[in-house]
N, C-alpha and C positions, 0 to 999 in steps of 0.2 A: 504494500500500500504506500501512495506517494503521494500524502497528502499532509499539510501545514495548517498549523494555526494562525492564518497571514495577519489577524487583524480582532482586537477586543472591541466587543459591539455594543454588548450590553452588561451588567450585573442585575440578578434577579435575588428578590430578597423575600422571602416569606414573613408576614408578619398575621396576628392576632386579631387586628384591627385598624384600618387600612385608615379612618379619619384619625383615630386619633396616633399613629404613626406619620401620617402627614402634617400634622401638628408640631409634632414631636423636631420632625425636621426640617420645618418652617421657621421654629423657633431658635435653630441651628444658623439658618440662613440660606438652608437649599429648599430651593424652589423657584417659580411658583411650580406646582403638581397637573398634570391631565387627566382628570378622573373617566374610568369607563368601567366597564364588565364585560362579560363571556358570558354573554345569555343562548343559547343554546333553540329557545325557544319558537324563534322567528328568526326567517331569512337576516343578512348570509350565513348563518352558521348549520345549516340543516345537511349540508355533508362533512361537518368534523367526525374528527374521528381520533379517537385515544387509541394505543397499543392493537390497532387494525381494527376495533370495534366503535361500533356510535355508542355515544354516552345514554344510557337508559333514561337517565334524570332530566329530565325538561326544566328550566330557568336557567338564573344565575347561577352562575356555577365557579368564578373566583372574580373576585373587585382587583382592579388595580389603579398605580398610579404611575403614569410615568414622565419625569423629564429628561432633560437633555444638560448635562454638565460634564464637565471634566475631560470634553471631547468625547464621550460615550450616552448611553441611554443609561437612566436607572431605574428599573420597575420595581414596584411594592405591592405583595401579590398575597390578597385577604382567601382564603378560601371560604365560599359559604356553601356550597353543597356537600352531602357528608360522603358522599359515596363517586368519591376524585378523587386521582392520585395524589392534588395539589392538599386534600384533607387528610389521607393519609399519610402524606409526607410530614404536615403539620403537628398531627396527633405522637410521629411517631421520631421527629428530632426538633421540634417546638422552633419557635420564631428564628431566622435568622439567614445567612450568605445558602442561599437555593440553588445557582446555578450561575455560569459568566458563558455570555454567548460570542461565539465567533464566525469571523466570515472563514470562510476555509479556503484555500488552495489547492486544488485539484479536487477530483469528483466526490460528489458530495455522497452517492451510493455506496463509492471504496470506503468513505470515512464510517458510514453508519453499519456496515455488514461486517459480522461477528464478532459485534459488539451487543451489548447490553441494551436495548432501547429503555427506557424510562418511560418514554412518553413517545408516539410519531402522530404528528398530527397532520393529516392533508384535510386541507377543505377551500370554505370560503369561495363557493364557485369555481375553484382550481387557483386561488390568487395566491395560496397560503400552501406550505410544503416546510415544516421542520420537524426535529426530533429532537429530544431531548436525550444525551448517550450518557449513562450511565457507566463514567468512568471514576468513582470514588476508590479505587480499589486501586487504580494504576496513576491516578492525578490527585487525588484526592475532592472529586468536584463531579458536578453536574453539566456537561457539556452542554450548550444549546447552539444548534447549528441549522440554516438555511438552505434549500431546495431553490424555493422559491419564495419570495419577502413580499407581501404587502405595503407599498411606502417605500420610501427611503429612511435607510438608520445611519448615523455614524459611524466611524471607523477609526479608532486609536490603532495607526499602523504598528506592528511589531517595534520595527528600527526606532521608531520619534522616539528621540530624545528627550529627557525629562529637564524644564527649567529647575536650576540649581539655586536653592533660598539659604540666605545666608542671617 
């Protein structure tokens, strides 16, 4: 397999409860925040799909929040339905660093086969294409990686250099 981590895209963060963590780091001084969900219920979401199966549970299904800082994206990812992986991840390593997503380097099928999926999510009328690889074993982390993206995200290239504070 010839494939690279070319580029950090996003950090994903599990939290308890998605306002008053936006709070939390507003008071910080990050923000402002984009609040949505993953409603499941109504178009475009009617061909998602988790670990090759549709989600049984009709609504929301995780709140989020995301900006844009630090050259990357940073999502705050509330789970409210009970029976998602994003609930049992919660239930089962409690609030906190869920996943850093990258752009990858060579094909995106060599990176995700005989690996661990976590999560593959295709939908959204075909707009949407990622997975979640379950690499805690070999990197210590949650992969998230791109097929195909909805949007445009950021890109903290590998090389960039970091400014030096003195």
């Amino acid at each position: 397999m010839d494939v690279k981590l070319a580029g950090l895209m996003q950090i994903g963060i599990i939290v308890r409860n998605l306002d008053e963590a936006v709070a939390n780091y507003e008071k910080l001084g990050v923000g402002p925040w984009e609040i949505s969900g993953l409603d499941n219920s109504k178009p475009p979401f009617e061909d998602l799909t988790f670990d090759g199966e549709k989600l049984t549970t009709k609504g929301l299904q995780i709140k989020t929040a995301m900006m844009q800082a630090y050259g990357l994206e940073i999502e705050l990812i509330e789970p409210v339905a009970e029976d998602t992986p994003f609930m049992r991840h919660l239930k089962e390593y409690g609030p906190g660093l869920h996943h850093l997503a990258f752009n990858i380097d060579g094909k995106y099928q060599d990176f995700i086969n005989g690996e661990k999926l976590w999560i593959r999510a295709q939908g959204v009328h075909g707009e949407m294409d990622f997975s979640y690889v379950d690499l805690r074993e070999k990197l210590g982390l949650i992969v998230e990686c791109y097929s195909k993206i909805q949007g445009k995200k950021a890109v903290l290239d590998f090389d960039k250099k970091p400014e030096v504070i003195e």
